[in-house]
BAMAR-176312 format. One line per field, with one value per residue (C-alpha): x, y, z; residue in one letter; residue number from 1. Coordinates in pm, 1 decimal. Each point is the difference from the previous one (the first is absolute). Example, Ala and Ser with C-alpha at 12.3 -4.5 7.8 and 13.67 -1.06 7.14 Angstrom:
2
east <- (1230.0 / 137.0) $
north <- (-450.0 / 344.0) $
up <- (780.0 / -66.0) $
code <- (A / S) $
pos <- (1 / 2) $
//
This chain:
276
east <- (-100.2 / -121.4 / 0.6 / 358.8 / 60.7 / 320.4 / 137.8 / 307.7 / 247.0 / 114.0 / 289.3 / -31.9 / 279.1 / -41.1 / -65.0 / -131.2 / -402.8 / 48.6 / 213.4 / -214.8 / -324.7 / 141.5 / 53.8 / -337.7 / -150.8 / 207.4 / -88.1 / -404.0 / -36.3 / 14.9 / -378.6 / -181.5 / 155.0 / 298.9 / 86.8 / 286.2 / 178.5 / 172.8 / 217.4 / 179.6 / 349.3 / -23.9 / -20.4 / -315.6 / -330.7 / -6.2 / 9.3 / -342.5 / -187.1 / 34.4 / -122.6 / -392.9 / -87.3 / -134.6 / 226.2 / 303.3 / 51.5 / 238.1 / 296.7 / 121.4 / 295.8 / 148.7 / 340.8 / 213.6 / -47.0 / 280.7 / -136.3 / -27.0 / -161.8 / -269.1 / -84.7 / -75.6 / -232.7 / -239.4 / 110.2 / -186.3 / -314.6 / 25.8 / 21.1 / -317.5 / -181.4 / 172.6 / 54.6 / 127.7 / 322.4 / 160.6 / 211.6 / 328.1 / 22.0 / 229.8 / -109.4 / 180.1 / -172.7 / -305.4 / -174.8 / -289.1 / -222.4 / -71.3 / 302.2 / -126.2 / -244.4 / 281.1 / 201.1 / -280.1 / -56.4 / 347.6 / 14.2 / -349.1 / 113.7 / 347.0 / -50.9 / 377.0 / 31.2 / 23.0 / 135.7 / -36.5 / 182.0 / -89.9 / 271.7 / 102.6 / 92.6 / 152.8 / -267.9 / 213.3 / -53.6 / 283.7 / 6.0 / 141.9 / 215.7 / -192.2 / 15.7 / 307.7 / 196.1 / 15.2 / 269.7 / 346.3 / 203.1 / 174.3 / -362.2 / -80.6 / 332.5 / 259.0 / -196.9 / -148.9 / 326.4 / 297.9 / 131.6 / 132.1 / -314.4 / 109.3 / -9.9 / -340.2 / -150.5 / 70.8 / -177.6 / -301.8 / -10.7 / -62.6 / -143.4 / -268.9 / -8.1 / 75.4 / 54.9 / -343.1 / -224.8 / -302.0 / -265.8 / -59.8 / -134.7 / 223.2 / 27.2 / 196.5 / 117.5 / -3.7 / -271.4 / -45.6 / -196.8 / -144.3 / -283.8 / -89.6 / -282.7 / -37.8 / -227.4 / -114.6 / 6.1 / 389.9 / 24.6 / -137.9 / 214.3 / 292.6 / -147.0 / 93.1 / 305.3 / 297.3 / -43.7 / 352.4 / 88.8 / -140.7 / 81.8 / 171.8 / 59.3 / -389.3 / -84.5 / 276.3 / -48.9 / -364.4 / 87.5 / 217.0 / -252.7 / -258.4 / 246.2 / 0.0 / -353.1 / -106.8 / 128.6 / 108.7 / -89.2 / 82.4 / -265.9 / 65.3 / -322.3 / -114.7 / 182.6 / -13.7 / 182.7 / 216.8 / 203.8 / 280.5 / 220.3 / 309.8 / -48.9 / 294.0 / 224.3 / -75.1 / -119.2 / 311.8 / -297.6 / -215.3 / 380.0 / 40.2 / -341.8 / 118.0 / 314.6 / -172.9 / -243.2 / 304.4 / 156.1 / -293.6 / -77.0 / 320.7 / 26.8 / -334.8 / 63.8 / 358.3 / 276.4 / 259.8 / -187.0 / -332.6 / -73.2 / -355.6 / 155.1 / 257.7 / -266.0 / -295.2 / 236.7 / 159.5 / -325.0 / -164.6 / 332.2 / -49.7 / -315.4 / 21.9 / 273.5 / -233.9 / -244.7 / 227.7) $
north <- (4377.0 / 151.2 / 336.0 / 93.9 / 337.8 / 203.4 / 258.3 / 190.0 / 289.0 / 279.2 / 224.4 / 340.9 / 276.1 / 315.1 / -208.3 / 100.5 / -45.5 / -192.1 / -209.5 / -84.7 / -19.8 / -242.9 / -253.0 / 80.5 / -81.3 / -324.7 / -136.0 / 128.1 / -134.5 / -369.6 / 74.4 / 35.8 / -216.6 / 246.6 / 259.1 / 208.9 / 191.8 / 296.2 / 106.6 / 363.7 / 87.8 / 298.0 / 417.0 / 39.1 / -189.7 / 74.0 / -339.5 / -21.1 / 135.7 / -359.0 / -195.9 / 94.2 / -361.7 / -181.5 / -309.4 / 235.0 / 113.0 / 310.6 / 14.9 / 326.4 / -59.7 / 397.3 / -133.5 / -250.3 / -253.0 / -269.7 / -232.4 / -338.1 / 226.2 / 122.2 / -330.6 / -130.7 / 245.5 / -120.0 / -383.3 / 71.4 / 100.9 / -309.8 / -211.5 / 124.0 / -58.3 / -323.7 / -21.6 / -308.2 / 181.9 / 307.4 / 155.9 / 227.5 / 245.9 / 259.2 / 352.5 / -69.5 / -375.6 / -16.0 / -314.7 / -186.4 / -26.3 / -379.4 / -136.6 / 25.3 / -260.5 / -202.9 / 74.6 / -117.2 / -348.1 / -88.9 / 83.7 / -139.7 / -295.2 / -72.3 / 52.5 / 8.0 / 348.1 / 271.1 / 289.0 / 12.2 / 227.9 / 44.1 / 63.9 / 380.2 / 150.3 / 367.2 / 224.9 / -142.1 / -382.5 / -85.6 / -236.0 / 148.2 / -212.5 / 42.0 / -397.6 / 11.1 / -178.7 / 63.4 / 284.4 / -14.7 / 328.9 / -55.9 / -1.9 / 281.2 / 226.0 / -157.6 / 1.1 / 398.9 / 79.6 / -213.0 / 146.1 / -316.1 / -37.1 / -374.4 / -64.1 / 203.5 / -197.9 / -306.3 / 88.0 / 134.5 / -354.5 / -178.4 / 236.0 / 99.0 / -384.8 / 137.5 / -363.3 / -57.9 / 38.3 / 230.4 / -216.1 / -281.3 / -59.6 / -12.1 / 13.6 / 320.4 / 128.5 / 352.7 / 215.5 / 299.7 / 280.5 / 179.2 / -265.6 / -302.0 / -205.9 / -168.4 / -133.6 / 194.6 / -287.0 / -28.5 / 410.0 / 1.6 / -276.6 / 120.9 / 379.8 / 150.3 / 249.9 / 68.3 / 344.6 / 69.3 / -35.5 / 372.1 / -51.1 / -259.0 / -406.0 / 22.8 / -258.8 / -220.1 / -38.1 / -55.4 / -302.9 / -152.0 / 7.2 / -155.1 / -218.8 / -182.5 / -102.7 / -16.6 / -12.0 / 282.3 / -30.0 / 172.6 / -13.0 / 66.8 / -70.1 / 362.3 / 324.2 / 372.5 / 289.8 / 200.6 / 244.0 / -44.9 / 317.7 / -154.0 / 337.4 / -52.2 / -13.0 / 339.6 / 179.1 / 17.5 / 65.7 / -356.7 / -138.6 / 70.3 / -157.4 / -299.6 / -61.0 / 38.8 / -234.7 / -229.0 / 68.7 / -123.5 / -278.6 / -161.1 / 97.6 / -221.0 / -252.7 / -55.2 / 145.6 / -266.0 / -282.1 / -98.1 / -364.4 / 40.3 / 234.7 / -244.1 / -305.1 / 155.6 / 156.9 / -357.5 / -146.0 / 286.4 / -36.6 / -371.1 / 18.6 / 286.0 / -184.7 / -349.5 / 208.5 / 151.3) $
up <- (8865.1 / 334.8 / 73.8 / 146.5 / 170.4 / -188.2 / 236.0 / -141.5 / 173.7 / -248.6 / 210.3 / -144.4 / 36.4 / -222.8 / -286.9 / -364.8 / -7.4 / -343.3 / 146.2 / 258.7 / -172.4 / -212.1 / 298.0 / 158.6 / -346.7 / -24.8 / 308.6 / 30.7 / -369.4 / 153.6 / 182.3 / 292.4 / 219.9 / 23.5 / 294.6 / -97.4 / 334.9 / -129.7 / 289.3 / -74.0 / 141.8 / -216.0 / 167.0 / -148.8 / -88.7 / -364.8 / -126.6 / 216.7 / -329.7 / -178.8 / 296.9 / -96.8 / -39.1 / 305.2 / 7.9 / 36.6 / 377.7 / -2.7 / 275.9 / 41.6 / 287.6 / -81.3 / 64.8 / -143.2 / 229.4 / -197.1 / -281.1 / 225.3 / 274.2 / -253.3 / -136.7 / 336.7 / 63.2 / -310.5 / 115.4 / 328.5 / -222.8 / -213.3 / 298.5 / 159.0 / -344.2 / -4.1 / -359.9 / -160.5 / -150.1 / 34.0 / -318.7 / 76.1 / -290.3 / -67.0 / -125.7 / -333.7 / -155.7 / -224.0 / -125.7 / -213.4 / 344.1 / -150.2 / 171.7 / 321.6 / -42.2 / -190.3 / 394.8 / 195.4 / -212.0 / 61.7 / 354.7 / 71.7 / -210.4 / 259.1 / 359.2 / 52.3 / -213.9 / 265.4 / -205.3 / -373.5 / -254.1 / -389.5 / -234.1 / -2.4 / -323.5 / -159.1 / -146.5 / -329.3 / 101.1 / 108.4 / 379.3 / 239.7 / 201.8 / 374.7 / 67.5 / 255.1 / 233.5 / 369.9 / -2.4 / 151.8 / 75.4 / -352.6 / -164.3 / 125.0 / 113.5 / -268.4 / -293.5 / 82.7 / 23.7 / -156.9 / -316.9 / -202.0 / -237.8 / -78.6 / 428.0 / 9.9 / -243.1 / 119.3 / 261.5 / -112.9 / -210.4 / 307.1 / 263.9 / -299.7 / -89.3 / -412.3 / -96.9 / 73.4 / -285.3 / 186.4 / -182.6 / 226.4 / 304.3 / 286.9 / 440.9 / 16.6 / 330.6 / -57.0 / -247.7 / 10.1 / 176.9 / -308.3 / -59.0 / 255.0 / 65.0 / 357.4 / 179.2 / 243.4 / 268.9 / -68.6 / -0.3 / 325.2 / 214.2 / -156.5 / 138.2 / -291.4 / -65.9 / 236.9 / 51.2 / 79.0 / -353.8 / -115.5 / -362.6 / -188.5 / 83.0 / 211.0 / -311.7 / 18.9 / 456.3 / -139.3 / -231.0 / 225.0 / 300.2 / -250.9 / -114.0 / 337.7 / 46.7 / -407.5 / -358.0 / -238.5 / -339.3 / -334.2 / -246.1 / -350.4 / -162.7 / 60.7 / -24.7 / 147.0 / -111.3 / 244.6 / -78.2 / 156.1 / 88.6 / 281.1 / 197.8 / 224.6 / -280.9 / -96.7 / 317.8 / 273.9 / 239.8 / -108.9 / 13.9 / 372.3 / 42.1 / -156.9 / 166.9 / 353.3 / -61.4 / -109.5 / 272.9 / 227.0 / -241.2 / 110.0 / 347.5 / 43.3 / -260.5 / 27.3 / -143.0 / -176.6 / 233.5 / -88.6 / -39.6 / -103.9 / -290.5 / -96.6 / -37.8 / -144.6 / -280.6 / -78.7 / -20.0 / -170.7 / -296.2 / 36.8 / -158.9 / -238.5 / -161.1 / -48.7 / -164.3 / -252.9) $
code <- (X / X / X / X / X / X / X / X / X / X / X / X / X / X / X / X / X / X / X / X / X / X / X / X / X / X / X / X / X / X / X / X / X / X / X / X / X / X / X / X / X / X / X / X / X / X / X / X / X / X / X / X / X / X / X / X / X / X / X / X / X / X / X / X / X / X / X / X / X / X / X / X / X / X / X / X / X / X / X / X / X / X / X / X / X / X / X / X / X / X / X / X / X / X / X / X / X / X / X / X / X / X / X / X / X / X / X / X / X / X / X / X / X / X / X / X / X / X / X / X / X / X / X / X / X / X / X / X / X / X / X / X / X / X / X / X / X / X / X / X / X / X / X / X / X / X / X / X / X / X / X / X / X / X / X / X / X / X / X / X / X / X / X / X / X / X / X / X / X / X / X / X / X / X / X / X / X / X / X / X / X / X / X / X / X / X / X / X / X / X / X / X / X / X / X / X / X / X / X / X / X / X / X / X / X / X / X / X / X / X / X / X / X / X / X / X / X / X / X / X / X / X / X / X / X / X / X / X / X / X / X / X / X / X / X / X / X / X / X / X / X / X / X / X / X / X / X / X / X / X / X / X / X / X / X / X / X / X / X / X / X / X / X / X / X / X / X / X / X / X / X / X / X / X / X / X) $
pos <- (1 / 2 / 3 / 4 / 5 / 6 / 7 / 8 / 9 / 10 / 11 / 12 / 13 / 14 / 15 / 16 / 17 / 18 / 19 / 20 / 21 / 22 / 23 / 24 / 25 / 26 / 27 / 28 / 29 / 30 / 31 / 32 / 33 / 34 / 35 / 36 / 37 / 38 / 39 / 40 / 41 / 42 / 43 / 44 / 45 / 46 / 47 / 48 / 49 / 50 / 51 / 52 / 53 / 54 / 55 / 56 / 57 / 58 / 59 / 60 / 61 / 62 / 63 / 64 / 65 / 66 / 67 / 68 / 69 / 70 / 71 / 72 / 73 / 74 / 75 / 76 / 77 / 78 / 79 / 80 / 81 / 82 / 83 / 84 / 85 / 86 / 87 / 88 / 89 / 90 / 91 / 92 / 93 / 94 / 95 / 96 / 97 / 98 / 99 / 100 / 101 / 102 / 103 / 104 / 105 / 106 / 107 / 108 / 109 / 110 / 111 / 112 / 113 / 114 / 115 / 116 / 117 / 118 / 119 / 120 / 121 / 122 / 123 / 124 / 125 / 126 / 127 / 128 / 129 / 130 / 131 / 132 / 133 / 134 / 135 / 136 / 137 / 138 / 139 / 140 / 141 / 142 / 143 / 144 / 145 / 146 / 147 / 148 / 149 / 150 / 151 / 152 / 153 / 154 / 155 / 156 / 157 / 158 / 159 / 160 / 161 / 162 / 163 / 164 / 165 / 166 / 167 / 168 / 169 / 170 / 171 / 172 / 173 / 174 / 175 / 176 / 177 / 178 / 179 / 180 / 181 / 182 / 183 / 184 / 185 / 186 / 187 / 188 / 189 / 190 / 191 / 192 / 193 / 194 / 195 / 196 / 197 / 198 / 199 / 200 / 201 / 202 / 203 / 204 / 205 / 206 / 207 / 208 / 209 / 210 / 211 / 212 / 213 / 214 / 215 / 216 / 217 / 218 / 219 / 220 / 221 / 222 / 223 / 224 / 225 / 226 / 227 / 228 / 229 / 230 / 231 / 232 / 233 / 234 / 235 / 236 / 237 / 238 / 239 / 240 / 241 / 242 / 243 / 244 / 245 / 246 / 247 / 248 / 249 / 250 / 251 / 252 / 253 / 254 / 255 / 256 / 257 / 258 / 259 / 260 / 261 / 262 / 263 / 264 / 265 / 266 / 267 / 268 / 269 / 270 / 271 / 272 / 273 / 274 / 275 / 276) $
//
């Protein structure tokens, strides 16, 4: 196989130096063809002291500039290296840095692929269920919030696509954030994050974008490990965050109107359910 530039983003915000070592580790482990941007929302350049190596280029913004906001900022620097494929990763995810390669054959090997996603499991194993649906205010309002458990889970059967068995191959509209490959070609037309989404639903804006002009696809073969916390349902603070950003998901999306919603979901169900 040619040699294929890896850029990655890792947004930092006062997080633990194990943590983070572990991800810079993961993702440096795959070689030399790797750049790692390390862009840090955090009040002080601590985290600085693990960026010795010279494929790691340090960000320190001094503010917290928003998550989407901070991941543009290393986007600009993987488009002016013009790497192949750029990988989102969230502070918390480790992996075997093998599966990167195993990313790149199937990407290089379908020119359709525009954003790929690996399967994302517990520190325990377990999958975690990030292949979604495009979300409707009862995805994400109804089901925060509802207290019937039997309604709520209903819910999270098909917004989370739980019928689906997570081990094969599949066009998903929505993956998530915490670890995506894309091309950086795609990454660039689509210009990257909305930054008016500071925390929260940036990801799912992103897919759909992508969505439009390439195809989405979970990947099972490989695995990462992310460890998974659901911040806004323990932090009233990350909760505001989240409910703004739904907010201004819908206001640009569509609220109970949104045709593209309605047909990519059918189709996306439609096909899920063949494969079963």
């Amino acid at each position: 196989m040619k040699d294929i530039l890896i850029t990655a983003s890792l947004v930092v915000y006062h997080n633990s130096k194990e943590d983070i070592k572990k991800v810079i580790d993961s993702f440096l482990g795959y070689g030399s063809t790797s750049i790692l941007f390390i862009v840090d929302n955090s009040a002080s350049d601590s985290l600085s002291a693990l960026c010795s190596d010279s494929r790691v280029k340090y960000i320190f913004n001094n503010t917290n500039v928003g998550f989407g906001a901070a991941h543009n900022i290393a986007f600009n620097g993987a488009y002016q290296l013009e790497s192949d494929y750029h990988i989102l990763l969230n502070p918390d995810v480790y992996f075997d840095p093998s599966i990167i390669k195993d990313l790149i054959y199937k990407t290089e090997s379908d020119a359709s692929i525009g954003l790929l996603m690996p399967k994302i499991v517990y520190p325990n194993g377990d999958t975690q269920n990030l292949c979604k649906l495009i979300p409707s205010p009862k995805d994400l309002i109804l089901r925060r919030f509802i207290p019937f458990k039997g309604i709520k889970k209903r819910l999270e059967n098909r917004y989370e696509l739980r019928f689906y068995c997570y081990n094969e191959e599949a066009e998903i509209p929505i993956l998530s954030g915490c670890f995506m490959m894309i091309r950086t070609s795609v990454l660039k037309k689509v210009e990257g994050f909305d930054e008016r989404f500071f925390m929260y639903l940036e990801d799912v804006d992103l897919c759909r974008r992508i969505g439009k002009i390439s195809r989405l696809v979970y990947y099972p073969k490989v695995e990462i490990v992310h460890n998974y916390e659901k911040g806004s349902y323990k932090n009233k603070k990350l909760l505001s965050y989240h409910i703004k950003s739904a907010i201004k998901y819908f206001n640009k999306w569509g609220w109970a109107f949104d045709k593209e919603r309605s047909r990519i979901n059918k189709k996306t169900l439609l096909n899920l359910k063949r494969q079963k």
